[in-house]
Residue, then its C-alpha position, 0 to 999 in steps of 0.5 A: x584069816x583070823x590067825x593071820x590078822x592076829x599075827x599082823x596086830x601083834x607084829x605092829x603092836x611090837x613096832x608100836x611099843x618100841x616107838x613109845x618107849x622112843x616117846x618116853x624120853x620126852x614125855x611122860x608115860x600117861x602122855x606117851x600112851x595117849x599118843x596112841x589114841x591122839x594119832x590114831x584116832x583121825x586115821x580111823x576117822x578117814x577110814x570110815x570117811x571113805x568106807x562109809x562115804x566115798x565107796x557107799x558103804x552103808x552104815x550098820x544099824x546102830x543098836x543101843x549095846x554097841x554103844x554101851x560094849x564099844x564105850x566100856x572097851x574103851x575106857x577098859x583099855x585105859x583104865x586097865x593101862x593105868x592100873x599097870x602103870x600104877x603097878x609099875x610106880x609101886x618100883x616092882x615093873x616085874x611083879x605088875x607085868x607078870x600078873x598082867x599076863x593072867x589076860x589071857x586066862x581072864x578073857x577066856x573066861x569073861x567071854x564064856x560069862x559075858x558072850x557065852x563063847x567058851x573055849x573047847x576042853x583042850x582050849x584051856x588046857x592050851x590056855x593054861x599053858x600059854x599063861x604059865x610060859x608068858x609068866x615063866x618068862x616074864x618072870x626072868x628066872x625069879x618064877x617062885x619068889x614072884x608067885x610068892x607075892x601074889x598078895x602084893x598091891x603091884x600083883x594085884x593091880x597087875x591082875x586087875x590090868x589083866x582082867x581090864x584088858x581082858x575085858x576091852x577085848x571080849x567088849x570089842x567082839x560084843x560090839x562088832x556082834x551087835x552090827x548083825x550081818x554088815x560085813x566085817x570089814x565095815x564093823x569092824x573099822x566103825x566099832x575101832x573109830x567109835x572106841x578110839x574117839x572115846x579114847x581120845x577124848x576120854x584120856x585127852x580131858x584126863x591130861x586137860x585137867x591133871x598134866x596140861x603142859x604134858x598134854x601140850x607135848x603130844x602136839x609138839x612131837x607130831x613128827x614123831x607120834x604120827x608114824x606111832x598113830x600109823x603104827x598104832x591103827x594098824x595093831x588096832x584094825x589088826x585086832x579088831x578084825x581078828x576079835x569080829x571073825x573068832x572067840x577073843x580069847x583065842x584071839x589074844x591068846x596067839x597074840x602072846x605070840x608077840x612075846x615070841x617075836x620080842x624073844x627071838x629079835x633080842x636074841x637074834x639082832x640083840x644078841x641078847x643070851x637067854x638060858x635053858x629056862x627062858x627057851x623051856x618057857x618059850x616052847x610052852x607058850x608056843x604049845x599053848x598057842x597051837x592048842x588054842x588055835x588049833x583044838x580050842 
């Protein structure tokens, strides 16, 4: 069940992603990435309305760490898309996505240090392998140079995105752990409402105080950015689920498997032509991604 949520959250995440670079021709990144938050966050507030009040359900005992998981996971994700777009504002948008993909060795290992969840021997060889092809095609054959340049502040703060996603991941599963034995459906959609009103608000005061006209513009485009909330809280229950029944790390590295789909959708409805490289990368991220789900 796991493999196919995870499947279903990447798919939306990619449908999402299209619809905010839609965004970006009127709004600023920071504003376009806080669309995701403005219009998802009301949906997931009608999900537990009617999970928790018209069909009953009874509302987790609420320990005091999910609150503290819940919220670091929250503000992780967005200061861990910040430090991504201040990788990108260096004008090095390679360097700062190919370094954010260290993600997935990343919450491999904060969920052994944080959860004591660690992978088995093969999982991270498995995960070894996904980070290599995600990086070797992220790269766009500029492999050596970009490994090069590790040192580099837009390397560095993609390292530091990474890690930050990485974290909101592992946090997610600390939270829905934290509300015992309820079911997971209830955990998860109360742990994803929580952490999306923290977001809102969070990033909303940010736009408040640094960009209000831009602020004002999410309001604006409503038509538009609801079909990209619904887009949006679907990747998110997606995930969510997936990280409440299975390890985060096995969980976000399938999920690299978004990569795949963005690679066969722009060779096969782009006409996009990749070489030798770019096919030798996929195969090993599509290893790596058996071996985790399968032996780690």
């Amino acid at each position: 069940m796991w493999i196919l949520l995870t499947l279903m959250a990447a798919t939306f995440q990619i449908l999402r992603t299209s619809g905010q670079h839609r965004l970006a021709s009127t709004l600023s990144t920071n504003a376009a990435g806080y669309v995701r938050y403005l219009y998802a966050a009301p949906v997931a507030l009608v999900l537990s309305a009617v999970t928790f009040g018209i069909l009953g359900h009874e509302i987790p005992d609420i320990p005091a760490r999910f609150w503290l998981a819940v919220a670091t996971a929250g503000i992780a994700q967005i200061l861990g898309t910040q430090a991504l777009l201040s990788s990108f504002k260096l004008r090095n948008f390679a360097l700062g996505t190919v370094y954010s993909k260290t993600e997935v060795i990343q919450v491999a290992v904060i969920s052994m240090v944080l959860l004591g969840e660690p992978l088995a021997p093969l999982g991270w060889l498995g995960a070894a392998i996904c980070t290599f092809g995600v990086i070797a095609l992220a790269s766009k054959g500029d492999l050596g140079s970009i490994l090069s340049r590790a040192a580099d502040p837009a390397a560095l703060r993609g390292i530091l995105a990474g890690g930050l996603f990485g974290l909101t991941a592992v946090c997610v599963r600390a939270a829905t752990q934290s509300l015992g034995d309820a079911p997971t459906w209830d955990r998860a959609v109360l742990t994803l409402t929580t952490m999306l009103t923290i977001q809102a608000l969070v990033n909303g005061t940010q736009l408040a105080i640094n960009d209000r006209t831009q602020l004002r513009a999410t309001f604006m485009i409503w038509r538009s950015a609801i079909t990209l909330g619904l887009l949006s809280i679907g990747g998110s229950i997606g995930w969510t689920l997936a990280m409440t029944l299975e390890n985060a790390a096995k969980v976000r590295t399938l999920g690299q498997v978004e990569l795949l789909i963005a690679f066969a959708i722009a060779r096969i409805s782009l006409g996009e032509r990749h070489s030798t490289r770019d096919y030798a990368a996929t195969a090993l991220v599509s290893a790596g991604i058996v071996i985790v789900a399968v032996l780690g």
